[in-house]
N, C-alpha and C positions, 0 to 999 in steps of 0.2 A: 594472549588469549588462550584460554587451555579448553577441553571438553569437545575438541571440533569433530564434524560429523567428517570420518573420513572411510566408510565403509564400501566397498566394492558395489559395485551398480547390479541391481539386480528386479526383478519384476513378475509377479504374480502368474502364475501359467496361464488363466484366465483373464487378459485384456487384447484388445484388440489397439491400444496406444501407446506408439512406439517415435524415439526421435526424428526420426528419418522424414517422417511426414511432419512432426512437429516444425522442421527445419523450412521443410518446402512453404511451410504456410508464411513463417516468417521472414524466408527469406536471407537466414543468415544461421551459422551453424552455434552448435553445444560445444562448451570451451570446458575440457578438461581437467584434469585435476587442480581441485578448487575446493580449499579447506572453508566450511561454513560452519555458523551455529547460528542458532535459534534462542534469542531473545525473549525471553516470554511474559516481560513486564517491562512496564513504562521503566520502575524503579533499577532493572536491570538494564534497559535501553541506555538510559542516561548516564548512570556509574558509568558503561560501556562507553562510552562516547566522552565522557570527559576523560577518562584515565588515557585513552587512544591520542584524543588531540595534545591532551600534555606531554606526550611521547613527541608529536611533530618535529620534523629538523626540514624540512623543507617548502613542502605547500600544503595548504588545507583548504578543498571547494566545498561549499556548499551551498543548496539549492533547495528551500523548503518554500511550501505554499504557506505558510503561518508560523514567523518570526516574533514572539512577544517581546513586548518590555517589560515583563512582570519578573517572579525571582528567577523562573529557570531561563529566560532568555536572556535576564541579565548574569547570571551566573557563569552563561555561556559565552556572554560576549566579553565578560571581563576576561576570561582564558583566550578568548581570540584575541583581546590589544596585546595581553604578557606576550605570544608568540607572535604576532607581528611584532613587538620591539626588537623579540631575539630575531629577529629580519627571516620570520617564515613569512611565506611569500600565503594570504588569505584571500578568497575568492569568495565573498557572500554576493548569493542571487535570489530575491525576494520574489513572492507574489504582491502586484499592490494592491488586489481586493483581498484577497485571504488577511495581508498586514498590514491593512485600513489604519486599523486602529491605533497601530504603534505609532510615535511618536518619531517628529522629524531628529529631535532633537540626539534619539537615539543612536539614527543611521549616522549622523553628523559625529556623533562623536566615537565611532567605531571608522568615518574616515578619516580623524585629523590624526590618528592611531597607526594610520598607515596600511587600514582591511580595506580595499576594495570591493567597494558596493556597487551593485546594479539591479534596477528593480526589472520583473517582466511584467508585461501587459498594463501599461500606466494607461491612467483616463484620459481619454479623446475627447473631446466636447465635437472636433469634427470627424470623429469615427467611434460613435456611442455603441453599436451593432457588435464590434470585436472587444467588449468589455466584459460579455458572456464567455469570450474564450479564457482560461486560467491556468496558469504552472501552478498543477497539483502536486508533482512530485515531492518524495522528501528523499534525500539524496546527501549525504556527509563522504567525499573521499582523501584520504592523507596520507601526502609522501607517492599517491597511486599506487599505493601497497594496501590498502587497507578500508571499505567500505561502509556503511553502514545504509539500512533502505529499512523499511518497511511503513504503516499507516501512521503512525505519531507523526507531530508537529514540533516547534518549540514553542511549548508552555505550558502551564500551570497545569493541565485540564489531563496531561501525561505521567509528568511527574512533579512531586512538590517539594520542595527543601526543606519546609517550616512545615509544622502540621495545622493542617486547616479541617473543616468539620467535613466538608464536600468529598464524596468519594473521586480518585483520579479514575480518567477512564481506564476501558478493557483496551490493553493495544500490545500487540507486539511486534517485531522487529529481527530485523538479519545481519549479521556481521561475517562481512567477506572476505577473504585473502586466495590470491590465488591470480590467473591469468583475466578472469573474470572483470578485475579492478583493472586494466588497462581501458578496456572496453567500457565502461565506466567513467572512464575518466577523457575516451574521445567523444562520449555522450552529453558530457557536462560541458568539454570544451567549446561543441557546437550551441551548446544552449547559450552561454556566457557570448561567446562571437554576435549571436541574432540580436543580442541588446549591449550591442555596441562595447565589448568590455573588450581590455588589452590581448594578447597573445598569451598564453599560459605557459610557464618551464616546462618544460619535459622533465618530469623526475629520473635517473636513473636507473639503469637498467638492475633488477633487483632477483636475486634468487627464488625460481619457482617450484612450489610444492613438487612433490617427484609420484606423489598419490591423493586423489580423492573424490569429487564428486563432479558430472558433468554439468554447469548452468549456464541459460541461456538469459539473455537480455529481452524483455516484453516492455519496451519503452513506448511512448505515443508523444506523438510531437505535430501531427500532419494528417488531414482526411484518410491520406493512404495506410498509415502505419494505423489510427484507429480504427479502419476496415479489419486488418490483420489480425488485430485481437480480438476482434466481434468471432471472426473464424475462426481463431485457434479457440475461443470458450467454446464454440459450438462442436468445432470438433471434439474436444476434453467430453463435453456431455455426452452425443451422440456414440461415441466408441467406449464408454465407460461399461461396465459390463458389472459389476460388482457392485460398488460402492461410491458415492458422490459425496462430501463433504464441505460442505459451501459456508464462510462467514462473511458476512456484509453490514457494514453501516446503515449503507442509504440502496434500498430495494426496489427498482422502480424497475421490471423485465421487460426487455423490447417482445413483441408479438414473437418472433423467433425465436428468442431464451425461452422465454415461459414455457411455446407447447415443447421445446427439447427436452425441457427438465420436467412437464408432463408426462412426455413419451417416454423417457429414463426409468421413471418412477413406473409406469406401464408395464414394460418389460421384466419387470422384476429388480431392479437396479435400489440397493439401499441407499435413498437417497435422505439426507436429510441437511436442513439449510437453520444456521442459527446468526436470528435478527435481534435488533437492540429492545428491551422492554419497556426503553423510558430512551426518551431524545431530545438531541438538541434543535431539529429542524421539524415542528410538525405536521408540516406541509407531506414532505417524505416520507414520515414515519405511517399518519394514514392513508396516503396514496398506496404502501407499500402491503398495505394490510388488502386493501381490497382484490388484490390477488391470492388470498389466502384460501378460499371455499376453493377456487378449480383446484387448485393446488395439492391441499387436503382429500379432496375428494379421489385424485390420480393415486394417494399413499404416501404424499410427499411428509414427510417428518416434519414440522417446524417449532424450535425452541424462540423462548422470547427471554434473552438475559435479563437477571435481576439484578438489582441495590447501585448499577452504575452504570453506565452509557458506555456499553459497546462500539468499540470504535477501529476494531482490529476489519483485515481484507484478507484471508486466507482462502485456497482452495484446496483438497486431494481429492485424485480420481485414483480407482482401483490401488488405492496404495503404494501406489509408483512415481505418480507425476505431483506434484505441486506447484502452486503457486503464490506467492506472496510479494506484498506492494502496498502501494497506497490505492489501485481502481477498486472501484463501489462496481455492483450490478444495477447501477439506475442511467438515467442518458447522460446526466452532467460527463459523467466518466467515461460514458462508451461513445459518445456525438460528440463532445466538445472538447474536453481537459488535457493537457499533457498528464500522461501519468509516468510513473515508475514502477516496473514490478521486475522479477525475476522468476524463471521457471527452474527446476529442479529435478532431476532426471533420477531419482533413486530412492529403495524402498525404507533403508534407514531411517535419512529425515523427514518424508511423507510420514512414517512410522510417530515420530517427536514430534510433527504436526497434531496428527491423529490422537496425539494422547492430551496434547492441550486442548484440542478440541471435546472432548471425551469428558474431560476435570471443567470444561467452561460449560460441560451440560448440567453437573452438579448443582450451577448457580442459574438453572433457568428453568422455566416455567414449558412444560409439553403440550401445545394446542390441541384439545379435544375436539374433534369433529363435529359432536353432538354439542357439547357445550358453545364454541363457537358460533355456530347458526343459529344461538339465544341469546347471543350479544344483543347488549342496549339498543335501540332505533336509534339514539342520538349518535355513536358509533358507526354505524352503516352510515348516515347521513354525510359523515366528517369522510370515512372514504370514499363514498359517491363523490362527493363533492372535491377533494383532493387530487383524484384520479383525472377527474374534467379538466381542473386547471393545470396538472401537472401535461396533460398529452397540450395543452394550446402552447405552453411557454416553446 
């Protein structure tokens, strides 16, 4: 992996957010030098991910919410049987609603291979209630040397092997090395343990970077730990002083986000937040709208991307701190979901956020204030209505 972000930690003279508290909120500390790069396409994500697993000599986990059988998750699992034959030790851990739809026949024939499979959260008929709860994460580690996270899934809809007419979504992705992948990989182990799967090798102990950037783990698995990041966004908002840079999928703000990133935008804070123009759920996509007028009216920015569904989860505050994963800013993510993200202590890589985000405003659309409030009736109605049903579920 070459291009990695390995520049010295440094921060804006004007912010008031620093690790130290970062740490207290979560509870656990910033793990030092740790060579990162940023991903900035499905088509990059994927290259990156197969070129890494065919490297494998040892173990390869993984943990996505949405496993296809279509080209790219067969693509992927054909490289996962080759390396399980050469006796890499594979760790596949499924969501069963997210990979409803794949086929049994799939998972069957990735175990008689010798992957070990195990799904999370299978259907209850006598516990229907915890069927709402979901392993959102996506999560690829190898060798415990080598990482991959960000919002993509495996399939089609990220990246495509054959060319199809449909544009692939917006998404991108992180790839880790560094002390970080340890930590990463006792994350995976406990997830694999809850559903019942074997004991996992210890990879050996492996040469650590000697310089690079500090990042911290923003995992959610449990009420408690998703309290944690409800508080670490809130904090990132409220002590932002400068600049807020927000991308999201699925936009649905608890009472508490919203007026934060009201009061941000208040203050003077350049805020701006870029949502999907066209979706795949549109339940959440008008729900998400109907926060648009307070929003707008506080000075909040909002881009709406064009020609293909957004599907990236990034954040920068004041140019220092980032965030990137797979959490949405709607409830499924912040109330329910296990998620995966990572946070990033330095102004470099915020910096190579900031300019993707900047190239993704190119391809979006700038909500007008005045134009907006002469949106169609039929439009208000679909958010009115969206918004109802979205606060009952």
């Amino acid at each position: 992996m070459n291009n990695m972000s390995v520049a010295n930690v440094s921060t804006p003279d004007k912010t008031l957010l620093n690790k130290t508290e970062i740490e207290k909120i979560l509870g656990l500390p910033f793990t030092k030098n740790n060579n990162v790069r940023l991903l900035q396409s499905g088509l990059e994500v994927f290259q990156s991910i197969l070129d890494a697993v065919s490297t494998a000599q040892r173990t390869i986990c993984i943990e996505f919410y949405i496993f296809k059988d279509d080209d790219t998750g067969n693509k992927l699992s054909s490289l996962l049987k080759e390396k399980s034959r050469q006796g890499v030790s594979v760790y596949l851990l499924y969501d069963h609603f997210g990979s409803f739809l794949t086929a049994r026949n799939f998972w069957s024939a990735l175990k008689k291979e010798g992957v070990k499979v195990r799904v999370s959260h299978p259907f209850k008929l006598s516990s229907l209630k915890s069927y709402i709860y979901r392993d959102h994460k996506k999560l690829l580690i190898i060798d415990g040397q080598k990482a991959f996270m960000g919002g993509f899934n495996i399939a089609d809809e990220y990246h495509r092997f054959f060319r199809k007419k449909k544009k692939i979504w917006r998404d991108m992705g992180i790839y880790l090395e560094g002390p970080i992948t340890s930590s990463l990989l006792d994350i995976f182990s406990k997830s694999w343990k809850t559903w019942k799967g074997e004991l996992i090798k210890s990879p050996p102990e492996h040469r650590q970077p000697t310089h690079g950037v500090p990042v911290i783990p923003i995992f959610v698995s449990s009420a408690r730990t998703r309290r944690k990041m409800r508080r670490l966004l809130l904090y990132s908002i409220k002590n932002s002083k400068e600049s807020i840079l927000l991308t999201t999928a699925y936009f649905i703000p608890s009472r508490r986000i919203l007026m934060a990133l009201i009061n941000a935008a208040q203050r003077g804070v350049n805020l701006k937040l870029l949502l999907p123009g066209k979706t795949d759920v549109l339940s959440v996509f008008y729900a998400g709208r109907s926060y648009y007028t307070r929003l707008l009216k506080a000075g909040v920015e909002i881009y709406n991307y064009q020609g293909a569904v957004l599907h990236s989860k990034t954040s920068v505050f004041d140019g220092c701190w980032s965030v990137i994963g797979s959490a949405n800013l709607d409830f499924q993510s912040l109330r329910r979901n296990e998620e995966s993200n990572v946070g990033i202590f330095d102004r470099e890589f915020s910096r190579q956020i900031t300019e993707v985000f900047q190239n993704d405003l190119k391809s979006s659309i700038k909500i007008d204030p005045e134009t907006w409030s002469r949106r169609p009736l039929h439009q208000k109605f679909l958010e009115k209505f969206f918004s109802l049903i979205m606060r009952k579920l």
